[in-house]
Each structure stands twice: as C-alpha cells, then as structure tokens.
KEDREN-49478 format. One line per field, with one value per residue (C-alpha): residue in one letter; chain; x, y, z. Coordinates in steps of 0.2 Angstrom, whole numbers. Layout:
N
r <- [a | ...]
c <- [A | ...]
xx <- [X | ...]
yy <- [Y | ...]
zz <- [Z | ...]
This chain:
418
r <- [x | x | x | x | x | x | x | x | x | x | x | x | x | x | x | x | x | x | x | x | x | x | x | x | x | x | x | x | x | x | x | x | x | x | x | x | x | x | x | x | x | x | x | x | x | x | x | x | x | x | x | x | x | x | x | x | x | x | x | x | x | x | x | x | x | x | x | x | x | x | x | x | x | x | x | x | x | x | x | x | x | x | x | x | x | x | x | x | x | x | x | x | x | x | x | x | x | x | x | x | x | x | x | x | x | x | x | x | x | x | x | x | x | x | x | x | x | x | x | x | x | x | x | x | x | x | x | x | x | x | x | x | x | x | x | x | x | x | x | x | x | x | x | x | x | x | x | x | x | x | x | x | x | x | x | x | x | x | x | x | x | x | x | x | x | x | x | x | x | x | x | x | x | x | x | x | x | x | x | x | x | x | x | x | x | x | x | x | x | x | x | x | x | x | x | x | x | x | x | x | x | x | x | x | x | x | x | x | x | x | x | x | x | x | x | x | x | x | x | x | x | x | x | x | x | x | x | x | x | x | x | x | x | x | x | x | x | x | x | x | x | x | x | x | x | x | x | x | x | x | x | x | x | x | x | x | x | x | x | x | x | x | x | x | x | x | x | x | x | x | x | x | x | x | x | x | x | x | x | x | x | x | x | x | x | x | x | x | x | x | x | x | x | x | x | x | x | x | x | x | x | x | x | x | x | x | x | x | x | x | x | x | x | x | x | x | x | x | x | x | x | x | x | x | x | x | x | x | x | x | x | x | x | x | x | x | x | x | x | x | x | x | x | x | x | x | x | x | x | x | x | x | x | x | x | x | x | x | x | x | x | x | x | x | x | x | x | x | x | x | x | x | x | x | x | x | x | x | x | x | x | x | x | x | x | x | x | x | x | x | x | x | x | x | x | x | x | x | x | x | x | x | x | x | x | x | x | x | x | x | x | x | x | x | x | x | x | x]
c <- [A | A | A | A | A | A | A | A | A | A | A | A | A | A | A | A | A | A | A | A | A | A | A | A | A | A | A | A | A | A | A | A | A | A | A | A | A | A | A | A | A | A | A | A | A | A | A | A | A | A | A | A | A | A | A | A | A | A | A | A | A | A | A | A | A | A | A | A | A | A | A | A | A | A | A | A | A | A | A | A | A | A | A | A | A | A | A | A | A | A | A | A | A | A | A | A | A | A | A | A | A | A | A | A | A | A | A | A | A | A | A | A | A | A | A | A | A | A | A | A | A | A | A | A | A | A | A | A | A | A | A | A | A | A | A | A | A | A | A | A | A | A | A | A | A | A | A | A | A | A | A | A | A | A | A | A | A | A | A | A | A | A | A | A | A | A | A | A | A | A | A | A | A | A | A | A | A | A | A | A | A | A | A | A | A | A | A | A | A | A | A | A | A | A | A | A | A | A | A | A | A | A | A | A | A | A | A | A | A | A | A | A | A | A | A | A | A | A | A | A | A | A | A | A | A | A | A | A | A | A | A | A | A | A | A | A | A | A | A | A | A | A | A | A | A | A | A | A | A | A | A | A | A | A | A | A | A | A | A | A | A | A | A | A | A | A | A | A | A | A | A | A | A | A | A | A | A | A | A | A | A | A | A | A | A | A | A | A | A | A | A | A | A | A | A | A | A | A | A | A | A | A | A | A | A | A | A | A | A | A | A | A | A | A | A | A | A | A | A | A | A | A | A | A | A | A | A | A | A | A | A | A | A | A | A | A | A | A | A | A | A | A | A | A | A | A | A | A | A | A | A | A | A | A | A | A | A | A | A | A | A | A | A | A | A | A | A | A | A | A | A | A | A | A | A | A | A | A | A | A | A | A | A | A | A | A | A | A | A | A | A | A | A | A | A | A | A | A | A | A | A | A | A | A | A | A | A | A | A | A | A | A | A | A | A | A | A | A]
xx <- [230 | 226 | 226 | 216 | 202 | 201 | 198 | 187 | 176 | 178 | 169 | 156 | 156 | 155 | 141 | 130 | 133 | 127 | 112 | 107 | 106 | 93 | 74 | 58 | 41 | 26 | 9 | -8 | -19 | -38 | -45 | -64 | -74 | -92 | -94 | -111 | -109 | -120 | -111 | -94 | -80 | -90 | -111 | -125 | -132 | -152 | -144 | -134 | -139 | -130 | -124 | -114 | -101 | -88 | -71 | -57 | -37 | -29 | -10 | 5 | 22 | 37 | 51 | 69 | 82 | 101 | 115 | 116 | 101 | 82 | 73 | 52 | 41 | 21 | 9 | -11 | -27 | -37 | -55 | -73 | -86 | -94 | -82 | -78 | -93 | -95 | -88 | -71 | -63 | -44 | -43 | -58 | -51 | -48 | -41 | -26 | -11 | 0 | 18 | 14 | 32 | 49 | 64 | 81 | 92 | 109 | 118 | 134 | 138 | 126 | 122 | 123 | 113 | 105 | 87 | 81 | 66 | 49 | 46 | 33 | 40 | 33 | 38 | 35 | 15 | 11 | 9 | 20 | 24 | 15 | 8 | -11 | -16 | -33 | -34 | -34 | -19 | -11 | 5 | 24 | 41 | 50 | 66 | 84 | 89 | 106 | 99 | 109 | 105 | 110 | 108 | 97 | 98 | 90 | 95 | 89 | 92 | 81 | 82 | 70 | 67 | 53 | 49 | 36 | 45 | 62 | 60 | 80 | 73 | 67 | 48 | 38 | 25 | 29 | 29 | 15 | 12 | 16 | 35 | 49 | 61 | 64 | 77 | 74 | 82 | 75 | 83 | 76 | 82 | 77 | 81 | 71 | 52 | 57 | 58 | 64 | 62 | 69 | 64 | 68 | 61 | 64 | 51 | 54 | 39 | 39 | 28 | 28 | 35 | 34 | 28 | 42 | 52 | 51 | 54 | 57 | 55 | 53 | 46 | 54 | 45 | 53 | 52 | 50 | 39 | 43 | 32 | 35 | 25 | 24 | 12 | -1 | 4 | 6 | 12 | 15 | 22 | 22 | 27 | 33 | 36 | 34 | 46 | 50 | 42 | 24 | 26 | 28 | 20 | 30 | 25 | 25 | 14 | 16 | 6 | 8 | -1 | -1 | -10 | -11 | -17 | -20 | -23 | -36 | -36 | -30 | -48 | -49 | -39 | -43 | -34 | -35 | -29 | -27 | -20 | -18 | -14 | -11 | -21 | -26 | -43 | -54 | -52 | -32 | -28 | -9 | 0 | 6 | 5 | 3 | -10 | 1 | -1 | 3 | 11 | 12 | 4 | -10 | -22 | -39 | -30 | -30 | -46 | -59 | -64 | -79 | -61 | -70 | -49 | -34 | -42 | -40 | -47 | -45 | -28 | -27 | -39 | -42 | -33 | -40 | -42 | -46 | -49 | -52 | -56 | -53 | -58 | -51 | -61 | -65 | -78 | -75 | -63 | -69 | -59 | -70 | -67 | -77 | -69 | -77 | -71 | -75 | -68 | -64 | -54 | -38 | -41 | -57 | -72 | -77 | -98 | -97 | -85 | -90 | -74 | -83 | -86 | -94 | -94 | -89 | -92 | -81 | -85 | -74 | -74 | -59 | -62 | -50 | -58 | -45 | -24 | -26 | -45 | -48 | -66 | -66 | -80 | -85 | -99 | -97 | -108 | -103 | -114 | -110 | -112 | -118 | -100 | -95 | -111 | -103 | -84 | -89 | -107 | -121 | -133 | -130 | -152 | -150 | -141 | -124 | -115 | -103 | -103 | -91 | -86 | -70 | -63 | -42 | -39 | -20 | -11 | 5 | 7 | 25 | 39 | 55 | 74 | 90]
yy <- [-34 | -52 | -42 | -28 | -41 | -49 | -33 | -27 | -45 | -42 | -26 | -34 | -50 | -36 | -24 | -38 | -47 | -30 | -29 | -49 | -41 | -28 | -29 | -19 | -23 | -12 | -18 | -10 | -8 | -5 | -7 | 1 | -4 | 0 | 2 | 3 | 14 | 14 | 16 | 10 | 23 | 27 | 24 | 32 | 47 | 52 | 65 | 52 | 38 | 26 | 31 | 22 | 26 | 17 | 23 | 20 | 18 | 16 | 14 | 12 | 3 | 3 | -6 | -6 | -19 | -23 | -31 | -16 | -4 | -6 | 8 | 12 | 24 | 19 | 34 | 33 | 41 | 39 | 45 | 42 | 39 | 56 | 67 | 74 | 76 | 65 | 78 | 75 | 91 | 89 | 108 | 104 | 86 | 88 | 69 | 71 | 61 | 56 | 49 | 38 | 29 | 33 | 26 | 19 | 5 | 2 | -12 | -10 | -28 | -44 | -41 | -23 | -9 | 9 | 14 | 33 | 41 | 39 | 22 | 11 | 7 | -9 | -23 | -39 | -37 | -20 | -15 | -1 | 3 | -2 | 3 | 4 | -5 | -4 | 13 | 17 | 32 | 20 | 26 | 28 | 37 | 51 | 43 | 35 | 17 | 7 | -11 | -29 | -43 | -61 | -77 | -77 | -58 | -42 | -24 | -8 | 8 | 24 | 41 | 55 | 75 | 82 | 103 | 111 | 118 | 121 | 140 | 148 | 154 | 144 | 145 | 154 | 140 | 122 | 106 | 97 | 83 | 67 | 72 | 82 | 68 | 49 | 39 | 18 | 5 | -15 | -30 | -47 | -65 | -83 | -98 | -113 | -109 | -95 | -75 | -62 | -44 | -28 | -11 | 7 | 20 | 39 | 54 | 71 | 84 | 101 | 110 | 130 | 131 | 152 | 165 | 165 | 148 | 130 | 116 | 100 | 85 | 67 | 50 | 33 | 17 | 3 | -19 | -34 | -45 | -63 | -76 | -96 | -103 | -124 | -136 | -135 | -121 | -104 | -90 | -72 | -59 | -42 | -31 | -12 | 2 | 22 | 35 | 53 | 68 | 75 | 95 | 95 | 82 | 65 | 50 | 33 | 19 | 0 | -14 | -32 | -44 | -62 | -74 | -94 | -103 | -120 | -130 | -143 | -147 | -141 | -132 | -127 | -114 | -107 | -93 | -86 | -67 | -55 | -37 | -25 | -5 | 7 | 21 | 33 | 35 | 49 | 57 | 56 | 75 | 68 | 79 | 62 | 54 | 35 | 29 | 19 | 25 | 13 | 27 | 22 | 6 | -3 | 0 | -8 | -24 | -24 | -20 | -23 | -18 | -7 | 6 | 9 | 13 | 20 | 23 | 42 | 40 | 35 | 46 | 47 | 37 | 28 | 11 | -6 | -23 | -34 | -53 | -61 | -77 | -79 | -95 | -96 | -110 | -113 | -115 | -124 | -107 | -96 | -92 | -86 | -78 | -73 | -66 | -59 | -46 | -46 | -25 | -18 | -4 | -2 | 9 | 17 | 28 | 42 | 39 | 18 | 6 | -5 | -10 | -20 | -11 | -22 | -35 | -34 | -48 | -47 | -59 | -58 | -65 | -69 | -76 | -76 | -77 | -77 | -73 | -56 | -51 | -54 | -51 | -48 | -44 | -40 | -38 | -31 | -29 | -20 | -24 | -9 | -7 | 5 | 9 | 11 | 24 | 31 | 33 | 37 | 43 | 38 | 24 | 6 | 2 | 2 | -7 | -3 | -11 | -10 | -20 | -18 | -25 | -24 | -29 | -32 | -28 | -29 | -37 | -34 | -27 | -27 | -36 | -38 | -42 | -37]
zz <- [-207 | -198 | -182 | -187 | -195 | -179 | -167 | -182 | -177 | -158 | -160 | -171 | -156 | -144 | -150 | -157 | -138 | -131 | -144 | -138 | -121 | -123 | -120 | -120 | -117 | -113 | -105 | -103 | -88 | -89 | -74 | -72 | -54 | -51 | -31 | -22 | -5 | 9 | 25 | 19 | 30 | 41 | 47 | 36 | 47 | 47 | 33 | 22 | 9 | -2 | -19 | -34 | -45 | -58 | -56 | -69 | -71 | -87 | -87 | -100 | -93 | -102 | -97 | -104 | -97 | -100 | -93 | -81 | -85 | -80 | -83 | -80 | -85 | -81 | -85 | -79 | -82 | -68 | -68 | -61 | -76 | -81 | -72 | -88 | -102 | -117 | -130 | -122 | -124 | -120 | -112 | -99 | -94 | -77 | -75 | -88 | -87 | -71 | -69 | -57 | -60 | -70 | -61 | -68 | -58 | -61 | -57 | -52 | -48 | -48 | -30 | -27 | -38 | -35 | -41 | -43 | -47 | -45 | -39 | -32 | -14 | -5 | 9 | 17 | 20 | 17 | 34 | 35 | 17 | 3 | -16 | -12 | -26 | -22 | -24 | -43 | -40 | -30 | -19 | -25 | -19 | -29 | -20 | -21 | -17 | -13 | -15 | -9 | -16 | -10 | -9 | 5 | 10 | 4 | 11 | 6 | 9 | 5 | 6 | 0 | 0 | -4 | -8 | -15 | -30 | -35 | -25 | -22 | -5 | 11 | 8 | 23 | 25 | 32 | 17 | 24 | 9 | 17 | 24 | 21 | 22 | 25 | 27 | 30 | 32 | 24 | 29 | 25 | 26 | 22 | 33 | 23 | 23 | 37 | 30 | 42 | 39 | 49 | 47 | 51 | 45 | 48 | 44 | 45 | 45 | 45 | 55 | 60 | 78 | 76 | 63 | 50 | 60 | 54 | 60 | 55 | 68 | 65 | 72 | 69 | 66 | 70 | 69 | 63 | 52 | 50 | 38 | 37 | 23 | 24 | 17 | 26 | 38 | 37 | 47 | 51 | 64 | 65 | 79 | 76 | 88 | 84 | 94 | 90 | 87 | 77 | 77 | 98 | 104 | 110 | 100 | 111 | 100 | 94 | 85 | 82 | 72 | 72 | 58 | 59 | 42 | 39 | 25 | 29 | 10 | -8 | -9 | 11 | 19 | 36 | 43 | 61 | 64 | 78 | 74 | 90 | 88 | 103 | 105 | 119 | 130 | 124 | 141 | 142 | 144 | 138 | 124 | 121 | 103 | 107 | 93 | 80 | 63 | 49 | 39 | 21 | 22 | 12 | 26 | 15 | 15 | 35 | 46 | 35 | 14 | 21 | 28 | 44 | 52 | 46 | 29 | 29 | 49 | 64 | 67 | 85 | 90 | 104 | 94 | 86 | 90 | 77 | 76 | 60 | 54 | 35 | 24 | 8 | -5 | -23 | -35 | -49 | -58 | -46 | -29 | -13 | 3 | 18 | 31 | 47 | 59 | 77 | 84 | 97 | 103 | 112 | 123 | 133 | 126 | 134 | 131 | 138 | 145 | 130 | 119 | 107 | 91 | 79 | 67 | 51 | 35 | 19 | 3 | -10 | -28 | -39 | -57 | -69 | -88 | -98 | -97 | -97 | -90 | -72 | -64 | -44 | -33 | -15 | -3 | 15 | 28 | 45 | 60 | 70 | 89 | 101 | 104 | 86 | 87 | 101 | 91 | 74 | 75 | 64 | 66 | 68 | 66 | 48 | 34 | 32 | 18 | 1 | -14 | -29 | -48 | -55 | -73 | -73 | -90 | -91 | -112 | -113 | -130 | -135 | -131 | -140 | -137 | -147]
C-alpha cells in the first residue's frame, strides 16, 4: 500500500509538472495605412495621376508551448477600405480569411528540433529571404525544418514542395507560383559583437521544355552576411553569387553590400551605405541570366520606400547601384530618419551612356503612443533623371512622390500558463 501511495503521488508530481509547463497566449494585429501615390514604382506618365487608398490587415495568433511542443496558427484579413460594400455580406467578401502561418516544432533535445508547416521564414538582413512585413500579406513558407541551436551556432536546414493540388497524375502545365522546390542551407555564428552567416539556397522551377515535357531546372544562390554591432560603430556585409539554371537560360549574377554606422551620440546616428547588383546592358544579345535577383527578400527595405527596383520590377535589368546615406535622430518620443539615395545602374543603357538614375529622399516617423499602438509615417520624393526616363519611361519634369500613415495596433489578449 506504501508503494502504491507513492507511485499514486509521482503521477500526481508528474502530470501537475507537465500541466506547470504549458502556455498559450493569443495577440491581435490591426494594422490600417492610408498611402498617397503619385509616382511611387515607377514615374507618372502624361496618362497617370496620383491616387490614395487605406489598406488594412487584421491578424489572430495563437501560440501553444511545452517542454517539447510549440505550435502556431495566425489567420488574417487583409483588405483595402471599400473593396467590399458597407452591408458586409459574408457571401460577396472577396478578402475572407487567410492562413498565413500554422506550423508545429518539436524539440527533440535542447539544441536540436524540427518545424513543419506554414511558417514565416526569414535571416540575417532580409536580403535574400525575408517575411515582407511591409506588405500587409506579408510572405511565408509551407515548408519543413531541421533546426541546431547552440551556444554560439545556428544551423538550419529546409526543404519544401510545392503543387498545385493533390492531382494523382503529373499535371500538363508547369507549377509556376514562386518554385517547385527548395532546399537551403543557414548557418550563423557569433564571435563577441561579430555574427557570421552562410547561406545556400536551391530553387527548382518548372518550365515546359516541349508540348506535354516539363522540366524542372534550378538556380543556386549562394554567400555570406556578416554584422558587428559596437558602441558607437556598426557594420554589415553582404556578398551573394547566383548560378544555375531559369527554364534554359544560364544564370551568372552577384551583389554585395556594405553599410558603416556611427554613433556620434545617444540621439545621432549616421550610416553610410553602398549596395551593388549585376545586371546586363540593354544591347547584350547574351541568352545569359546575369541580373541578381533577391529571390525572396524584403526588397522595400533595400533601394528606396518609393519600390522603384526589385519591388515586382526590374527583373533582368540592366542592375543597381545604390549609395545611401541614412541619419537616424529623435524628437522628444518621436524617432526620425531621412535617408537619401543617390542610383545608378550596373550596367549600360541602350538610349545614353549616363548611369546616374536619380535621387531619391525617404523621411520616416516612428512614434510609439502607448504599449500596444504605434503611429509610423513616411514621405518620399524621387528626383528622377533623364536616364531613369530612358529605363522606365514616364516623366521626371514633374513631382514625383509617396506619403503614407500607419496605426500598429497589436494587444495581446490572452495569455495563461498551467
């Protein structure tokens, strides 16, 4: 009887241990920006003029954690105000609700652990994969992970397959969302204020080599980033090289990056910045691929708010330079930047020998009322040239600028542990 009223209050010890363990918590995002557009992508045309809009995501996380189970699910709404008519009819909603992540990690041991599902996927700077978190969808991964996680060292590895359905027969047409598959490789390490990262990442695209034949072909993207952050200096390094295939064309492309911050005082912060992509003249008869393409990354954190390159353009262009100079400062509770862009591409136009592109100006706003509530805001102005005319079109005699608003709304509502 002793023995059996001991094991009796083990079990008790053990559940109750396992109970203290678990945790759930669920957060709220309401996040509505009003944007005023008059040029922004691209220059305003004899045929164009500016417009406005509010555009809106509203998100629900859940999170569930243990000792050895996380789990995630975050479903959003994202709409643009009047999209849908004020009676609100549920069957003519065309915005409805989205998965944009449900993913469960496992751990099998305090340093190794594997993550599956739909997942927001995103490294070092952004650069090359990143969540997008400007855009109100934002980006994430139906994919698997083996994760490593050290003292010092990360390493992840992913893999994913995407298809159009779960058809039982090969489809006729090639899969031509985003990629078929991907594999990668992460690697990063810390050495005092120093980070290291390594990446290799595999894409495979389909493409239809003959009636009734596809093929799938990939193109690797490979490199480092490294990042030392000190008192009053701070720095970053990027370089990345792209092989492979697209469809049949050879790829050949690379970028690097190098920014240089220092702090002159707790309120002043000036950062220098140069960013190079390859491209390929306007004239080159080469089937060659050799303009770099950032892939998955957050492309309107890099080149510029007003999304003039790599932004849903710019694909196989003729390349970017971009030099930066960004100052960072606050007033009283609100924290400004203003960062000009001086462009120019990477390789030779077809209409001028000019490089130079334009000038582009970004002032941004951060303010943080409350806990929960944060206000941003932005103006940009780009001062393009007679080359940027000769690229993209347009004009570059009149003013072309963007300007936005935008409420972070984001309580957590629940949280609880057991």
């Amino acid at each position: 009887m002793k023995l059996l009223k001991t094991l009796s209050l083990s079990i008790i010890g053990l559940v109750s241990t396992g109970a203290m363990a678990q945790e759930f918590s669920s957060d709220i995002q309401i996040r509505p920006r009003y944007e005023y557009t008059n040029g922004f992508g691209t220059l305003l045309t004899p045929t164009t003029s500016h417009t406005s809009f509010v555009g809106q995501r509203t998100r629900l996380n859940l999170n569930y954690k243990d000792e050895k189970l996380t789990v995630k699910v975050a479903l959003q709404n994202v709409r643009t105000w009047g999209n849908v008519n004020t009676l609100g009819n549920i069957s003519t909603d065309k915005n409805g609700l989205a998965l944009y992540e449900g993913w469960a990690q496992y751990n099998f041991t305090d340093k190794w652990s594997t993550k599956v599902g739909r997942q927001l996927i995103s490294y070092d700077n952004q650069r090359i994969i990143g969540g997008l978190d400007w855009a109100n969808q934002g980006r994430s991964f139906d994919a698997a992970l083996f994760k490593y996680k050290g003292a010092k060292s990360q390493l992840d590895l992913g893999f994913a397959l995407n298809a159009d359905s779960e058809g039982k027969v090969a489809p006729s047409t090639p899969f031509t969302t985003d990629f078929k598959d991907m594999q990668y490789a992460w690697y990063h390490t810390s050495i005092k204020k120093l980070g290291v990262s390594l990446l290799a990442l595999n894409i495979g695209r389909e493409y239809l080599k003959a009636p009734l034949d596809i093929e799938t072909n990939y193109t690797q993207t490979f490199g480092t980033y490294a990042n030392y952050a000190g008192k009053k200096v701070t720095f970053d390094f990027s370089f990345y090289g792209q092989t492979g295939k697209i469809a049949t064309s050879e790829v050949s492309a690379w970028q690097t990056a190098a920014n240089l911050g220092y702090a002159f005082s707790p309120k002043f912060k000036a950062t220098l910045g140069y960013e190079f992509l390859s491209g390929k003249d306007q004239t080159s008869t080469s089937p060659m691929t050799k303009s770099f393409n950032p892939i998955f990354g957050t492309n309107h954190a890099f080149n510029g708010f007003m999304d003039y390159f790599y932004v849903g353009n710019h694909a196989n262009s003729v390349g970017l330079q971009d030099l930066t100079l960004k100052l960072d400062f606050p007033i009283k509770k609100v924290n400004l930047s203003v960062a000009p862009h001086l462009f120019y591409t990477a390789n030779e136009l077809a209409a001028t020998d000019d490089k130079y592109l334009g000038t582009e100006v970004d002032v941004t706003a951060v303010y943080k009322a409350s806990k929960d509530i944060t206000l941003i805001a932005g103006y940009s102005q780009m001062f393009g040239s007679d080359a940027m005319v000769a690229l993209k079109g347009g004009l570059n005699d009149t003013t072309n600028n963007w300007a936005y608003l935008m409420v972070n709304i984001n309580p957590q509502i629940f949280s609880t542990k057991k």
